[in-house]
PDB file of N, CA, C and O in Angstrom:
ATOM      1  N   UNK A   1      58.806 194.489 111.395  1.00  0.00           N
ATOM      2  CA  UNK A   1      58.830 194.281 112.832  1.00  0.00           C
ATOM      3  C   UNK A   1      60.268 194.222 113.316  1.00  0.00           C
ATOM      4  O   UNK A   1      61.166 193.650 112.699  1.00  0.00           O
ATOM      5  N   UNK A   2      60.422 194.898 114.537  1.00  0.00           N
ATOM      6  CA  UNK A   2      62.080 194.700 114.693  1.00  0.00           C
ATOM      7  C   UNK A   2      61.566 193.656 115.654  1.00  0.00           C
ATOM      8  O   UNK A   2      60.420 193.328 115.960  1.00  0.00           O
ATOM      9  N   UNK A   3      63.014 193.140 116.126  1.00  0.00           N
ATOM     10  CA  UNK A   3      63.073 191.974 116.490  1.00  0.00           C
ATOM     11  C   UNK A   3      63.919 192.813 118.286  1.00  0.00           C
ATOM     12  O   UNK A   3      64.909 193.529 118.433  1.00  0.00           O
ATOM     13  N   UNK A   4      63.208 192.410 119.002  1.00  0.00           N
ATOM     14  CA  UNK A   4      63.660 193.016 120.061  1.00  0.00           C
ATOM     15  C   UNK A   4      65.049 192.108 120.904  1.00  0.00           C
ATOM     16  O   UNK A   4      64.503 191.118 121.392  1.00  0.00           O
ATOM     17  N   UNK A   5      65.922 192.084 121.100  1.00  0.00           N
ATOM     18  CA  UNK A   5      67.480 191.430 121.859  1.00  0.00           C
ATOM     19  C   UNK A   5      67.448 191.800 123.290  1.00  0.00           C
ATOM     20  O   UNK A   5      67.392 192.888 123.864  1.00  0.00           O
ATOM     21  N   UNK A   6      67.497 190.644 123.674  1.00  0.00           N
ATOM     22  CA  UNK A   6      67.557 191.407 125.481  1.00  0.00           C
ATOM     23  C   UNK A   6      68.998 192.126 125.507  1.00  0.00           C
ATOM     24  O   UNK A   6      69.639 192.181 124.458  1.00  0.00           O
ATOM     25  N   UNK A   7      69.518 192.682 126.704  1.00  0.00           N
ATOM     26  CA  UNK A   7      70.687 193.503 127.066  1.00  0.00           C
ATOM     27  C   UNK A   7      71.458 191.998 126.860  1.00  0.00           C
ATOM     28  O   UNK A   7      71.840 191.770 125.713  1.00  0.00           O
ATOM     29  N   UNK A   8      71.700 191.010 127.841  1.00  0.00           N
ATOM     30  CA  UNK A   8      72.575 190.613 127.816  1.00  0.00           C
ATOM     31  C   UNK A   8      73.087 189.571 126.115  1.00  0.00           C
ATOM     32  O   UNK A   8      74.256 189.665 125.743  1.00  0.00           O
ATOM     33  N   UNK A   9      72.270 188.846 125.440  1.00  0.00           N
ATOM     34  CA  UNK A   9      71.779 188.690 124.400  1.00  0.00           C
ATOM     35  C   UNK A   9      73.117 189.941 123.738  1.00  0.00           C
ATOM     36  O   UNK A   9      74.239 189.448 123.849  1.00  0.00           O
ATOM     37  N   UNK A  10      73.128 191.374 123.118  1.00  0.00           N
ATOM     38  CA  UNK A  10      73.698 192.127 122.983  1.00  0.00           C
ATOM     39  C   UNK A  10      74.976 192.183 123.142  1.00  0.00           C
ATOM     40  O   UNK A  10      75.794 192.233 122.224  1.00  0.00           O
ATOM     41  N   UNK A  11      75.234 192.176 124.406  1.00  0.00           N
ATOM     42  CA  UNK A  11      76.539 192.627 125.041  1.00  0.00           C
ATOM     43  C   UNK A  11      77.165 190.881 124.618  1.00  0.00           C
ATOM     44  O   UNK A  11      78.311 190.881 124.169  1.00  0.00           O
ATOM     45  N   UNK A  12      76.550 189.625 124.731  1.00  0.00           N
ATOM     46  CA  UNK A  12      76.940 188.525 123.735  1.00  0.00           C
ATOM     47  C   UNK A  12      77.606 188.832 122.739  1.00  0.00           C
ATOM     48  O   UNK A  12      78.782 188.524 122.542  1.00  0.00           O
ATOM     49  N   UNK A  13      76.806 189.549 121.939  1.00  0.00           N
ATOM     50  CA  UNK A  13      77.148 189.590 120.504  1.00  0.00           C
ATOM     51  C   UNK A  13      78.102 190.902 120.169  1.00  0.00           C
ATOM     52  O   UNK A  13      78.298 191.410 119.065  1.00  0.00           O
ATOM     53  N   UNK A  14      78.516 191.208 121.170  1.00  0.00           N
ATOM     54  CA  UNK A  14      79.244 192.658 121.041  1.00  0.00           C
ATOM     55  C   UNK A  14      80.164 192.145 121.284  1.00  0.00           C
ATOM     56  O   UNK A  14      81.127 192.668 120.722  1.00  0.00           O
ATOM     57  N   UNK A  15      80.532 190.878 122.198  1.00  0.00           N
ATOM     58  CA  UNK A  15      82.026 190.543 122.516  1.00  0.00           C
ATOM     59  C   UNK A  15      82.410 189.392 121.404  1.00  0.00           C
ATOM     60  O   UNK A  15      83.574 189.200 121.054  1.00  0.00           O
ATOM     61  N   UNK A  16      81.217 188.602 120.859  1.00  0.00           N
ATOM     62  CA  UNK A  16      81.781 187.891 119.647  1.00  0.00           C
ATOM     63  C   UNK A  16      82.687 188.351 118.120  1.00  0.00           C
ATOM     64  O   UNK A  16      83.465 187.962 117.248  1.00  0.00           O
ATOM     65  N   UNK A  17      81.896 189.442 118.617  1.00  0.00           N
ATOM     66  CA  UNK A  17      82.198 190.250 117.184  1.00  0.00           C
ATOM     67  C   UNK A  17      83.717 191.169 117.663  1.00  0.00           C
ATOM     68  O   UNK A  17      84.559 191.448 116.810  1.00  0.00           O
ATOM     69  N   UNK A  18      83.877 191.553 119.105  1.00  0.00           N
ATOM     70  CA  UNK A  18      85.331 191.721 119.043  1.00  0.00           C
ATOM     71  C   UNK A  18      86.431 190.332 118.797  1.00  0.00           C
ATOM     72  O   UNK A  18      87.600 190.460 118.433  1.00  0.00           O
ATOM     73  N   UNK A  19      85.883 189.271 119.032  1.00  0.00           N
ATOM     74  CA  UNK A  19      86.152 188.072 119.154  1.00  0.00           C
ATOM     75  C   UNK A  19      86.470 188.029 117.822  1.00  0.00           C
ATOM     76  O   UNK A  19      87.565 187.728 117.347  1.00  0.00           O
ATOM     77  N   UNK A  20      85.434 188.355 117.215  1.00  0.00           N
ATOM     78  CA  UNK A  20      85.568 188.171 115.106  1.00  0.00           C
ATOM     79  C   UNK A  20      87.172 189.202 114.464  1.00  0.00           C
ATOM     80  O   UNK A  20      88.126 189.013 113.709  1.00  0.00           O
ATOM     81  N   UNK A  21      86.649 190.255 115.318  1.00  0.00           N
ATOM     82  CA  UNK A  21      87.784 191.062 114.863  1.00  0.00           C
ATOM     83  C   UNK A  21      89.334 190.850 115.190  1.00  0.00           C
ATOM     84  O   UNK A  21      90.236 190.962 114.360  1.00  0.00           O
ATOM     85  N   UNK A  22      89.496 190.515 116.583  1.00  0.00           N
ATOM     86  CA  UNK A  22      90.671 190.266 117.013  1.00  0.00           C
ATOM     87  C   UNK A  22      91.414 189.256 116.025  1.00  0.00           C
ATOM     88  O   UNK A  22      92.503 189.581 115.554  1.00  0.00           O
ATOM     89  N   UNK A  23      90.650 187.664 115.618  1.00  0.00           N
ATOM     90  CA  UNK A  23      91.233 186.952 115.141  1.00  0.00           C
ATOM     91  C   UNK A  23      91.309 187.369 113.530  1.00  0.00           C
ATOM     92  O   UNK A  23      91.831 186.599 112.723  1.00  0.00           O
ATOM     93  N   UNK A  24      90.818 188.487 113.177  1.00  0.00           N
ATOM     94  CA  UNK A  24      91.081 188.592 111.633  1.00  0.00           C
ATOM     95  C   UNK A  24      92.101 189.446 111.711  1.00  0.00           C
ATOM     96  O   UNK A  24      92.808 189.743 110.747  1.00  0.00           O
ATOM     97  N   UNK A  25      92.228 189.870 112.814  1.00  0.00           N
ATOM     98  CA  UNK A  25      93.645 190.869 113.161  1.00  0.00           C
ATOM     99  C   UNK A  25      94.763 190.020 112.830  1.00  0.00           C
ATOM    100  O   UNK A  25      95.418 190.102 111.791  1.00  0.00           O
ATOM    101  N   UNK A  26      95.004 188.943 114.066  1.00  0.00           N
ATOM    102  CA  UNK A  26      95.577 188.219 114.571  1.00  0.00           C
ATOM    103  C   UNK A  26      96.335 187.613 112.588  1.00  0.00           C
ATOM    104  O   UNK A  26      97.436 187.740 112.051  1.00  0.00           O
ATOM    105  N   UNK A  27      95.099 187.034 112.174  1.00  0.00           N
ATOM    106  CA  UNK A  27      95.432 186.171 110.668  1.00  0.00           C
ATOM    107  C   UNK A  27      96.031 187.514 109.967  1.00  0.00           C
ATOM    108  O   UNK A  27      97.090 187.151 109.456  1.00  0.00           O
ATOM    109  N   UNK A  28      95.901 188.437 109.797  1.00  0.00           N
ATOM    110  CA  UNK A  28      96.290 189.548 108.624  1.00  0.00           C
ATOM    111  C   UNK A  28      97.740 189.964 109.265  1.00  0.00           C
ATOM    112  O   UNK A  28      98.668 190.255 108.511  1.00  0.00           O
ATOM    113  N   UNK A  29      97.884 189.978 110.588  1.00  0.00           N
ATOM    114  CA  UNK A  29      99.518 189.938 110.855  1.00  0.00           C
ATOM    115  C   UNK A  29     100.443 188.972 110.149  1.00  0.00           C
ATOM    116  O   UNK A  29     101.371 189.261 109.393  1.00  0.00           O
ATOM    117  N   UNK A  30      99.911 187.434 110.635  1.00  0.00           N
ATOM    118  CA  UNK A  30     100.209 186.516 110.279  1.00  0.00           C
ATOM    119  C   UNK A  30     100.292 186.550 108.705  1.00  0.00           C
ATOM    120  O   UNK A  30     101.345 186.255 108.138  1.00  0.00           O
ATOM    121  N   UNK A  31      99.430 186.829 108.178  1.00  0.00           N
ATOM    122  CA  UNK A  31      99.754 186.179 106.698  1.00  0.00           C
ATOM    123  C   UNK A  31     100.915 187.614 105.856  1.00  0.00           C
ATOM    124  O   UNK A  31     101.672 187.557 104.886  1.00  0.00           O
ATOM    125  N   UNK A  32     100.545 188.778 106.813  1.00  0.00           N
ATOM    126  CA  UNK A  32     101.830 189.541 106.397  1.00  0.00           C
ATOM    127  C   UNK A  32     102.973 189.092 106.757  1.00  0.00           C
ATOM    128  O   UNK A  32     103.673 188.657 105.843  1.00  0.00           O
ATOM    129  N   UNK A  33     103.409 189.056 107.853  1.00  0.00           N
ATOM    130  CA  UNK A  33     104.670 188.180 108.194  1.00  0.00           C
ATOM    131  C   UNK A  33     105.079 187.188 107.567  1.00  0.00           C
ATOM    132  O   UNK A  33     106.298 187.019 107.578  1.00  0.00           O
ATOM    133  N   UNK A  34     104.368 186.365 106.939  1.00  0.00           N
ATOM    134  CA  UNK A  34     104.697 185.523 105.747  1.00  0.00           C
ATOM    135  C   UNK A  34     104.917 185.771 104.683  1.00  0.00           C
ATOM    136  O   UNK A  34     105.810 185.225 104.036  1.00  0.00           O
ATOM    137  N   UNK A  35     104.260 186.531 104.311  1.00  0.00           N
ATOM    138  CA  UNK A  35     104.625 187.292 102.725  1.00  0.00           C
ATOM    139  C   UNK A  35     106.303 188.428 102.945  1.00  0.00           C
ATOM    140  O   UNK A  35     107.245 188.435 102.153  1.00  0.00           O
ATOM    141  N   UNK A  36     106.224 189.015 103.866  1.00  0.00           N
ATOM    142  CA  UNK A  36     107.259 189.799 104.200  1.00  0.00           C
ATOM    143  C   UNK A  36     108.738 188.384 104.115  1.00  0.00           C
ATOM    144  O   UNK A  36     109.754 188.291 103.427  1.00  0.00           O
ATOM    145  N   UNK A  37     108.211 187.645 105.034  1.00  0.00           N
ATOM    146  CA  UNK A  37     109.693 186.418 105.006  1.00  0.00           C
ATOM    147  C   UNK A  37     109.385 185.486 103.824  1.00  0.00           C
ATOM    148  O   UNK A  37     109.917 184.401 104.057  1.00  0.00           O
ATOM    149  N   UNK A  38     108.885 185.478 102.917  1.00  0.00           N
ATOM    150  CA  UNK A  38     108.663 184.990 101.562  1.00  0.00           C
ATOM    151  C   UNK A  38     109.482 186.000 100.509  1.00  0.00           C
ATOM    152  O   UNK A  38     110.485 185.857  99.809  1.00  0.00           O
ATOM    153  N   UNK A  39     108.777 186.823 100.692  1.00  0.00           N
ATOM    154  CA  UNK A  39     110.003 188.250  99.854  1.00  0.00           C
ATOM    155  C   UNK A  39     111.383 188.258 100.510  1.00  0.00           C
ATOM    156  O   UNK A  39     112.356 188.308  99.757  1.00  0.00           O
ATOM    157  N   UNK A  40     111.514 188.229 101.417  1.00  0.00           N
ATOM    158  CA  UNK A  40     113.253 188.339 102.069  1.00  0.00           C
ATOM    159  C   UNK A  40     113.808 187.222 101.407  1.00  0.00           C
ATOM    160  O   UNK A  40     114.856 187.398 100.786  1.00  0.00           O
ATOM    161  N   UNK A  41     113.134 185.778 101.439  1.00  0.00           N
ATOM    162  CA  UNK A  41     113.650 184.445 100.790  1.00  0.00           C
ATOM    163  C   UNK A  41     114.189 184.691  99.579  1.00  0.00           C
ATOM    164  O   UNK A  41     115.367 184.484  99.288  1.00  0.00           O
ATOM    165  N   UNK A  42     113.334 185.139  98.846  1.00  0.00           N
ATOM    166  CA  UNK A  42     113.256 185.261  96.994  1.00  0.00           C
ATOM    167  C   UNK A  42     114.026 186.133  96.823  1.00  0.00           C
ATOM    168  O   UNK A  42     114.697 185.918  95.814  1.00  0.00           O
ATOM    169  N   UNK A  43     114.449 187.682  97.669  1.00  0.00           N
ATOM    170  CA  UNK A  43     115.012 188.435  97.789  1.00  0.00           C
ATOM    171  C   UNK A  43     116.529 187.776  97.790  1.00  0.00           C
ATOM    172  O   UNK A  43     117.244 187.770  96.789  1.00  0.00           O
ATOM    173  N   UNK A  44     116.848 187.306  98.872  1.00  0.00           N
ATOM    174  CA  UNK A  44     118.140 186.711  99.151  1.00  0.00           C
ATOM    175  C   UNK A  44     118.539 185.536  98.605  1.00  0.00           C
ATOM    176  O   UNK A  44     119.660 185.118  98.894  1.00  0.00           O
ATOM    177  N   UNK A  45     117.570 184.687  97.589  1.00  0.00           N
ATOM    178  CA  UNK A  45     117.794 183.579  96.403  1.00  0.00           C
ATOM    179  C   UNK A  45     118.372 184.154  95.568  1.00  0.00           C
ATOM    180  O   UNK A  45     119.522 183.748  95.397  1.00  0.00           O
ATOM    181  N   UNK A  46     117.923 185.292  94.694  1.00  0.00           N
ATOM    182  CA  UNK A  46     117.988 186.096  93.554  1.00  0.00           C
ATOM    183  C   UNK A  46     119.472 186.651  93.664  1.00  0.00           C
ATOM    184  O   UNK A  46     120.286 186.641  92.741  1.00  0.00           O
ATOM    185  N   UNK A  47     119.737 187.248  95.243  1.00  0.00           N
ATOM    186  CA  UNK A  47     121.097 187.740  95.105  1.00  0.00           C
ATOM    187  C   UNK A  47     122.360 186.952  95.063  1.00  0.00           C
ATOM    188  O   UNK A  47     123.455 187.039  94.506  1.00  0.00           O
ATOM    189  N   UNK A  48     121.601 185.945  96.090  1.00  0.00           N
ATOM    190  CA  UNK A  48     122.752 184.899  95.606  1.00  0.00           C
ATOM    191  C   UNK A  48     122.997 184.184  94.464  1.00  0.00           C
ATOM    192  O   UNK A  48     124.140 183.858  94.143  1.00  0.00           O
ATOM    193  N   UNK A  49     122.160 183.952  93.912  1.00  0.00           N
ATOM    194  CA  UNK A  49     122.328 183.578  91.915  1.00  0.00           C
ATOM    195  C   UNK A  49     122.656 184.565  91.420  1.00  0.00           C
ATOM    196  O   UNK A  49     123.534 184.179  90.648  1.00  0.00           O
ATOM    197  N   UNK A  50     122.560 185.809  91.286  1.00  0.00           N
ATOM    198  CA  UNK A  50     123.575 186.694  90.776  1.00  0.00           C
ATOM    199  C   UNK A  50     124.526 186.305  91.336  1.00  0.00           C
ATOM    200  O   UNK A  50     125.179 185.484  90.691  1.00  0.00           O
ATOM    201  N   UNK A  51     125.115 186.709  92.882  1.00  0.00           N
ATOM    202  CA  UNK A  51     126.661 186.429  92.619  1.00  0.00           C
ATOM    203  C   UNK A  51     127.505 185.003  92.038  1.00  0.00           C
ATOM    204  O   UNK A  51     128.670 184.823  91.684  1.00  0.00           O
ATOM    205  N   UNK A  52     126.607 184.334  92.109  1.00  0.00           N
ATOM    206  CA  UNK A  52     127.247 182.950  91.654  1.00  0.00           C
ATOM    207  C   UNK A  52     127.480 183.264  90.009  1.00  0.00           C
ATOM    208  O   UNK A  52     128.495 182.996  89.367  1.00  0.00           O
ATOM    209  N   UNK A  53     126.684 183.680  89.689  1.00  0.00           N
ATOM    210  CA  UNK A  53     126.439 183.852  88.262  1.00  0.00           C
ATOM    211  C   UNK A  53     127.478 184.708  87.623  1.00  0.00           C
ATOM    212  O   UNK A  53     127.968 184.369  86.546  1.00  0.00           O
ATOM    213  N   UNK A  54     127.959 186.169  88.438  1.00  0.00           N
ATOM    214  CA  UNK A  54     129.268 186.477  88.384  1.00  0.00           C
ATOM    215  C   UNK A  54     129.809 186.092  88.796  1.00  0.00           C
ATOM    216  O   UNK A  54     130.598 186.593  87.996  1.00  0.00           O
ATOM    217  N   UNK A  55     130.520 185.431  89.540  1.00  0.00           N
ATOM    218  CA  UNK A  55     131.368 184.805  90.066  1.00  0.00           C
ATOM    219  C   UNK A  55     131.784 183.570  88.456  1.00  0.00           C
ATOM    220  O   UNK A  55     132.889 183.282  87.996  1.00  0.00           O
ATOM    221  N   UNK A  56     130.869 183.274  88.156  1.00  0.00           N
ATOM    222  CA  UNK A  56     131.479 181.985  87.349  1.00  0.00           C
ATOM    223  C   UNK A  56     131.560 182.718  85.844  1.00  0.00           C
ATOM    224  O   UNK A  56     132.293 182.252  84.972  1.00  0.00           O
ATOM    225  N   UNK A  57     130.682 183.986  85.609  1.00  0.00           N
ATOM    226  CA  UNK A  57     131.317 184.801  84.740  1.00  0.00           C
ATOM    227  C   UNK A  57     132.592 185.392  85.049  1.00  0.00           C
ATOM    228  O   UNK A  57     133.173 184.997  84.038  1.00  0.00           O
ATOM    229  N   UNK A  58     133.265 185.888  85.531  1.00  0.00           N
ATOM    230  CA  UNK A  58     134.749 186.436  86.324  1.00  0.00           C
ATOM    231  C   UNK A  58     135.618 185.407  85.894  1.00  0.00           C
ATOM    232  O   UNK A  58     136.433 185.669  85.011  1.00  0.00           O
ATOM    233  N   UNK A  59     135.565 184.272  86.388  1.00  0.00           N
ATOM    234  CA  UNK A  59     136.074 182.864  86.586  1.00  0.00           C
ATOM    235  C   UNK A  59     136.187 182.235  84.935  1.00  0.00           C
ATOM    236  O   UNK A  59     137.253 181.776  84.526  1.00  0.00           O
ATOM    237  N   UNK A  60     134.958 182.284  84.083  1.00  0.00           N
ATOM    238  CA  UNK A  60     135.354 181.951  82.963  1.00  0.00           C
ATOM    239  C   UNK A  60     136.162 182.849  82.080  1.00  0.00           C
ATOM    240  O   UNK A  60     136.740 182.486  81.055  1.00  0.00           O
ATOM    241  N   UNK A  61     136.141 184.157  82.622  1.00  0.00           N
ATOM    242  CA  UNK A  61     137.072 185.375  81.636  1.00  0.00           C
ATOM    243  C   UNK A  61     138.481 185.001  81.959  1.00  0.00           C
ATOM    244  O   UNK A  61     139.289 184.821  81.047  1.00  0.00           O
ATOM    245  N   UNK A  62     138.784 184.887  83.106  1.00  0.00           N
ATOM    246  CA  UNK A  62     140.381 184.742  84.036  1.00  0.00           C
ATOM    247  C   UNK A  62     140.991 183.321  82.493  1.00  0.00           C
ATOM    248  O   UNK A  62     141.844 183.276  81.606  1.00  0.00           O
ATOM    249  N   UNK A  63     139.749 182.332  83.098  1.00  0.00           N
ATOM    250  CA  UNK A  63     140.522 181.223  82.072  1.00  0.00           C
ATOM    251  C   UNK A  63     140.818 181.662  80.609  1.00  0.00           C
ATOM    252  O   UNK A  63     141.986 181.566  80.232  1.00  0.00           O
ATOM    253  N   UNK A  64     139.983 182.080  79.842  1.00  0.00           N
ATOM    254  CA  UNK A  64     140.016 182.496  78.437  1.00  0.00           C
ATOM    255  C   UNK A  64     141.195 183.398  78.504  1.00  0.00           C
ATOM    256  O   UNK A  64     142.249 183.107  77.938  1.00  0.00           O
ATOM    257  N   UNK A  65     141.043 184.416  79.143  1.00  0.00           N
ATOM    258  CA  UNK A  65     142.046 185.364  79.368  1.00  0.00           C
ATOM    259  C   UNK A  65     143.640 184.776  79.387  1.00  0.00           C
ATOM    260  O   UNK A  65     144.472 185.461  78.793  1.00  0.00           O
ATOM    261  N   UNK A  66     144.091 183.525  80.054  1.00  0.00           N
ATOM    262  CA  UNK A  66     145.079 182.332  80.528  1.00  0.00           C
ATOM    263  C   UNK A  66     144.990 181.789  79.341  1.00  0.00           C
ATOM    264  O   UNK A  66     146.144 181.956  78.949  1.00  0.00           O
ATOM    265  N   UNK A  67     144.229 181.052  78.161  1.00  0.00           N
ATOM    266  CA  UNK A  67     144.075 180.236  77.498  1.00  0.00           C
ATOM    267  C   UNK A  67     144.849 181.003  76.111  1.00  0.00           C
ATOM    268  O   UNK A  67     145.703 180.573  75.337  1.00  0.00           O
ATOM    269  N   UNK A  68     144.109 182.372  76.191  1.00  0.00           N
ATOM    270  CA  UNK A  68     144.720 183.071  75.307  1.00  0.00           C
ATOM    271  C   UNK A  68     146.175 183.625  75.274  1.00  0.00           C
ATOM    272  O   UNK A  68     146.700 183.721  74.165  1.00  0.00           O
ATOM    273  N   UNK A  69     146.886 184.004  76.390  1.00  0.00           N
ATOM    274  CA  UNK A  69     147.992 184.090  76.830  1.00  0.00           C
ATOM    275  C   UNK A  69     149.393 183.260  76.695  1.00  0.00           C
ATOM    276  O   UNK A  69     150.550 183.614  76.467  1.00  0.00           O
ATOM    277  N   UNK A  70     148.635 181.716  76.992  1.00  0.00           N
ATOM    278  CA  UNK A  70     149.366 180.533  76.846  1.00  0.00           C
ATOM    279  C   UNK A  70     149.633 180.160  75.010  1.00  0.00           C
ATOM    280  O   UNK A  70     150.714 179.759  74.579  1.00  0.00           O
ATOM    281  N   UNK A  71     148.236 180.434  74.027  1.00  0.00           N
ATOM    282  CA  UNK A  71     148.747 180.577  73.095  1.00  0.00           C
ATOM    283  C   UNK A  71     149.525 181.170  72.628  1.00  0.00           C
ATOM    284  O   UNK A  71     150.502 180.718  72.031  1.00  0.00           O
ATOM    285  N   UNK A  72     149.145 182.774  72.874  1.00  0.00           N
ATOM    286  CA  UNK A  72     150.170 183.581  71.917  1.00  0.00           C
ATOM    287  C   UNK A  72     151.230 183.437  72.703  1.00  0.00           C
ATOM    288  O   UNK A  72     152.059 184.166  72.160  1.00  0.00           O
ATOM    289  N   UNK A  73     151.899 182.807  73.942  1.00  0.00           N
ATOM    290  CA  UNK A  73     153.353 182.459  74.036  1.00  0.00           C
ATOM    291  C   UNK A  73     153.593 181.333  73.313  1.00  0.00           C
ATOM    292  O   UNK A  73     154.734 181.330  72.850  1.00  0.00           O
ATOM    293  N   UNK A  74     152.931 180.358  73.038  1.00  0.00           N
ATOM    294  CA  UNK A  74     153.158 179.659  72.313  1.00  0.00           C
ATOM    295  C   UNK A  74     153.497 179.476  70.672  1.00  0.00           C
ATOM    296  O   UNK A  74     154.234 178.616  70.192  1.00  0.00           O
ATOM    297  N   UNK A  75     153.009 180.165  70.192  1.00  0.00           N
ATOM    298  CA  UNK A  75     152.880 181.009  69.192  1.00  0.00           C
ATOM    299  C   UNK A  75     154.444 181.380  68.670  1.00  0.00           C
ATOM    300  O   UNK A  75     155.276 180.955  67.868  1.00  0.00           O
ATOM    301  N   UNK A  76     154.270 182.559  69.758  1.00  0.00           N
ATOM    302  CA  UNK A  76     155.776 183.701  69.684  1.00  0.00           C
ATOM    303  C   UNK A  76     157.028 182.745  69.897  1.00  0.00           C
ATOM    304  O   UNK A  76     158.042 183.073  69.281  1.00  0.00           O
ATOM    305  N   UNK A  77     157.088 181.626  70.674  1.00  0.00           N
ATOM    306  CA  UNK A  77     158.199 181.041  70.559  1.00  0.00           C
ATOM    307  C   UNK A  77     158.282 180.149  69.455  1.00  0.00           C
ATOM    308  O   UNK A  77     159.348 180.193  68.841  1.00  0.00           O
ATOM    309  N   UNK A  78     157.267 179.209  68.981  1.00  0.00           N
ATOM    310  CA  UNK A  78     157.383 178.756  67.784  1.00  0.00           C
ATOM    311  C   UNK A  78     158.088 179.255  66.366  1.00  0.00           C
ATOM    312  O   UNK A  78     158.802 178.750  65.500  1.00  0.00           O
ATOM    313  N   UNK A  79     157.295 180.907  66.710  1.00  0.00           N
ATOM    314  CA  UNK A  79     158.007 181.817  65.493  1.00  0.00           C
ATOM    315  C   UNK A  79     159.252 182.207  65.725  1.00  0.00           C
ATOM    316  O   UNK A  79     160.039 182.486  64.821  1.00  0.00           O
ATOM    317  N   UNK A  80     159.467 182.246  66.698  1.00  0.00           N
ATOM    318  CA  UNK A  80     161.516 182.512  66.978  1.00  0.00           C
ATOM    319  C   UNK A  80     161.997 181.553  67.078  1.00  0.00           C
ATOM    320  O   UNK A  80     163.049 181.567  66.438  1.00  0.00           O
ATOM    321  N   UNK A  81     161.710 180.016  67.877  1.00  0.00           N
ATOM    322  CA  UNK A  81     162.464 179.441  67.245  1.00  0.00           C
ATOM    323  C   UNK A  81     162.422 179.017  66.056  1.00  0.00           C
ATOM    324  O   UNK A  81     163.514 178.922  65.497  1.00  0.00           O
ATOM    325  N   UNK A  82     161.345 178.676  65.376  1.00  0.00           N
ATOM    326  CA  UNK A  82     161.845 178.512  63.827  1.00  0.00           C
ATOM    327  C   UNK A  82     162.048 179.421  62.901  1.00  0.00           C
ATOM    328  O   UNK A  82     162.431 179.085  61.780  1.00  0.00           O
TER     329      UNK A  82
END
């Protein structure tokens, strides 16, 4: 048996259901826009721990590089003067 819907009954349920759609619109923007500025975050965390990360690699070579320098002058004058 079908079930007979008056007109207006219908045209009800025709605007709920744009009603349904709009707001699943509305949420699927939304939860993209979040994921999009969630990736930019993690994106721009990541780069900045790399550069820090070189940065303090760079920084520890300079010293070693100095450490080693300071010896072998140290070194070389020891051996000339004695």
């Amino acid at each position: 048996m079908a079930l007979y819907l008056p007109p207006h009954h219908t045209a009800t349920r025709t605007l709920q259901n744009k009603v349904v759609v709009a707001v699943v619109v509305v949420v699927v923007k939304v939860v993209v826009v979040v994921v999009v500025v969630v990736v930019v975050v993690v994106v721009v965390v990541v780069v900045v721990v790399v550069v820090v990360v070189v940065v303090v690699v760079v920084v520890a070579a300079v010293v070693v590089v100095e450490v080693v320098v300071v010896v072998v002058v140290v070194v070389v004058v020891v051996v000339v003067v004695v």
